[in-house]
N, C-alpha and C positions, 0 to 999 in steps of 0.2 A: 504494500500500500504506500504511494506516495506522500509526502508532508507538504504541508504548505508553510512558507518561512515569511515573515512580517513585510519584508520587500520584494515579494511575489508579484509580479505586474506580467499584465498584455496588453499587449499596443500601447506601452506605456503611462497605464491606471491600474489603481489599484488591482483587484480581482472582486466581485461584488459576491457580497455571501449567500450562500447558496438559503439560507433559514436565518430568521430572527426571530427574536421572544425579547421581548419587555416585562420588565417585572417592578410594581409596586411597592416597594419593601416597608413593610412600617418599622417605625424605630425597634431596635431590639428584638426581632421576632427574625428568626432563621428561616428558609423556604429551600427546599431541597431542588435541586434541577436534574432534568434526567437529558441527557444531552442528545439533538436530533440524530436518526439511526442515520450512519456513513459518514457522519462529521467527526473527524482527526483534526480538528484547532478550532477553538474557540476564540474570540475576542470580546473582552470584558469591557462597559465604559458604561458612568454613572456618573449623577451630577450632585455627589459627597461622596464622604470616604464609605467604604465596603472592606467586607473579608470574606475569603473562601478556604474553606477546606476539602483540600481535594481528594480525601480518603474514606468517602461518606459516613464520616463521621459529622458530627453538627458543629458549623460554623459558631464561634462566640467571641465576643469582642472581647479582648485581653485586659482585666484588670489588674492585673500581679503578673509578676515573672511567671512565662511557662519557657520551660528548660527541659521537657522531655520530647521534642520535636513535635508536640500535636498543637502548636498555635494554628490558629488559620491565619492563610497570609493578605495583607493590607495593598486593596490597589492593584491586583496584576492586571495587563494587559492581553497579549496572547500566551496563550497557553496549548500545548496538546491535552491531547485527549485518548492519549495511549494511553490503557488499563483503570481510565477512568468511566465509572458505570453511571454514579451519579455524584453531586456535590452537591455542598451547603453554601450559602449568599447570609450574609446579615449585612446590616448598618445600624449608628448608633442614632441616626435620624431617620425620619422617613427621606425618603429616596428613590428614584428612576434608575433601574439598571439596567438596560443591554446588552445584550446574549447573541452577535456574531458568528454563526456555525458555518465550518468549511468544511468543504471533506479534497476528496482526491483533486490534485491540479489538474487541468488539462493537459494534453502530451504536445 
């Protein structure tokens, strides 16, 4: 299976994503995502901070040190989606997030 990498372009633009999902985040409440079937990269963007965990285990906004590798991480942009089945989204405010799904490049 192909990847697709952040400066992937044809005819010199972008590559336009095959599936989008928008999500309404209310403050503090996690929403799990199950990513569209053949999409291998996501792009994430939101208009506040977000976290994800990509282990489906549940996203939580970090109050104290976590130091056993299960924080979710703050803000990513693209991402793959190898051996990811599903993930977790929070925010500590309500929030708009954007869900990018790509799968195979073109040859």
């Amino acid at each position: 299976m192909g990847t697709l990498s952040k400066y992937m372009v044809v005819g010199g633009a972008p590559l336009a994503a095959q599936y989008v999902d928008s999500l309404s985040l209310a403050s503090g409440v996690a929403e799990t995502v199950t990513p569209d079937q053949g999409a291998n990269v996501v792009l994430l963007a939101a208009d506040a901070d977000f976290w994800v965990r990509w282990d489906a285990g549940t996203a939580t906004i970090p109050a104290s040190d976590v130091t056993d590798g299960s924080a979710a991480e703050m803000n990513p942009d693209w991402r793959s989606l190898e051996g990811v089945t599903t993930f977790s989204v929070i925010a500590d405010v309500a929030a708009v997030l954007t869900l990018a799904f790509y799968g195979t490049p073109p040859s």
